[in-house]
C-alpha positions in Angstrom: 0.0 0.0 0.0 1.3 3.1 -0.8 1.4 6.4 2.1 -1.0 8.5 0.1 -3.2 5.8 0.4 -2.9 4.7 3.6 -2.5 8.6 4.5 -6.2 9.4 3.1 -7.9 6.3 4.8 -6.4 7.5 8.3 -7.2 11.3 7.7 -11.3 10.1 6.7 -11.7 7.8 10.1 -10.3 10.6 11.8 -12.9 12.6 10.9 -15.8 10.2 12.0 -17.6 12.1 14.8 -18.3 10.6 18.2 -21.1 8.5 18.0 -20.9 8.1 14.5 -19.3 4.8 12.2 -18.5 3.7 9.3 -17.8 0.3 7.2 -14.7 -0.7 5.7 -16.6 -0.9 2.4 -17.4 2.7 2.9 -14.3 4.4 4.1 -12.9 2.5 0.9 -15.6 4.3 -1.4 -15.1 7.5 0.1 -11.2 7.1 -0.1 -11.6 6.4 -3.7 -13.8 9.0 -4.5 -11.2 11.5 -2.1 -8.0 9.8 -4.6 -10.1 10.5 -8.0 -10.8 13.9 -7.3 -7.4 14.7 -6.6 -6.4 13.3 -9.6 -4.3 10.5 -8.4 -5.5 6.9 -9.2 -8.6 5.2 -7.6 -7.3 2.0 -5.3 -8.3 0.3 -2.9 -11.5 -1.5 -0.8 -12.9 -3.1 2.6 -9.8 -5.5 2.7 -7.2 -2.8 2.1 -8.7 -0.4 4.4 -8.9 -3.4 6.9 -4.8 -3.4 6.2 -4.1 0.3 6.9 -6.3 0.2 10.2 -4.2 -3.2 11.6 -1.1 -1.6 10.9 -1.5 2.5 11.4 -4.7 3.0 12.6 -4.2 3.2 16.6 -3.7 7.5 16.2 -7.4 7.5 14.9 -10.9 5.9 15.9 -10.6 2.7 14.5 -13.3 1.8 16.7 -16.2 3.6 14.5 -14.8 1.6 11.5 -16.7 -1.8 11.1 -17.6 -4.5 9.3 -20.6 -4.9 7.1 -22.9 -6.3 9.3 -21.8 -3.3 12.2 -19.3 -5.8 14.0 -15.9 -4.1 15.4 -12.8 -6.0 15.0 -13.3 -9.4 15.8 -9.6 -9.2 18.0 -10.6 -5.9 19.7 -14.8 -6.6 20.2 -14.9 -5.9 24.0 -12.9 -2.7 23.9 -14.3 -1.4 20.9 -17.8 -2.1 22.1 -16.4 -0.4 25.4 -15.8 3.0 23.2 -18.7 3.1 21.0 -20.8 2.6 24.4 -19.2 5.5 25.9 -20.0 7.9 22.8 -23.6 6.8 22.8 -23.1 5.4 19.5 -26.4 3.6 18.2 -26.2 -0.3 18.8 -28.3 -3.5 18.2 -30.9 -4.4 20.6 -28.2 -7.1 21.6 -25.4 -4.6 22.1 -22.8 -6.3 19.9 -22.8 -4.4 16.6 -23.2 -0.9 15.3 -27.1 -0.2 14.5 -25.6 1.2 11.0 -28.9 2.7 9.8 -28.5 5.1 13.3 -25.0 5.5 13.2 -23.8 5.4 9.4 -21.5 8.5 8.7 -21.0 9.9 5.4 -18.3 13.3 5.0 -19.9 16.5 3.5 
């Protein structure tokens, strides 16, 4: 992965408000979309994104980035859960995942 990739996935979850999330899938679109309209090249999805947060995402929120289906990281669940409870993110009735249709975030 190249740094102005990896630079432009880390500067967008940054931005996530409090109480806010987003998906991999997402931050990958928006990322993409971010690339094209600076007229560098379009790269990049969930998996990659997935990549950047593992290895240089523990300066942002990596915990309002999840999966599809509103899960946090399967390796960090408790503490993430922990986090997103704290900022009165949305959740599921059971409290494991994201309730994405409450708490999806999209930039301006």
């Amino acid at each position: 992965m190249d740094d102005d990739y990896v630079e432009a996935v880390l500067d967008l979850v940054a931005r996530i408000p409090a109480g806010r999330a987003m998906t991999y899938g997402t931050v990958a679109e928006v990322v993409g979309d971010e690339l094209a309209a600076a007229g560098l090249a379009r790269r990049g999805g969930p998996r990659q994104v997935g990549q950047v947060m593992a290895r240089a995402g523990s300066g942002v929120p990596w915990w309002r980035v999840v999966n599809a289906a509103g899960s946090p990281p399967a390796r960090h669940t408790t503490r993430a859960l922990a986090l997103l409870r704290a900022e009165r993110t949305p959740l599921s009735a059971d409290g494991t995942r994201v309730a994405l249709r409450a708490a999806i975030w999209f930039p301006d």
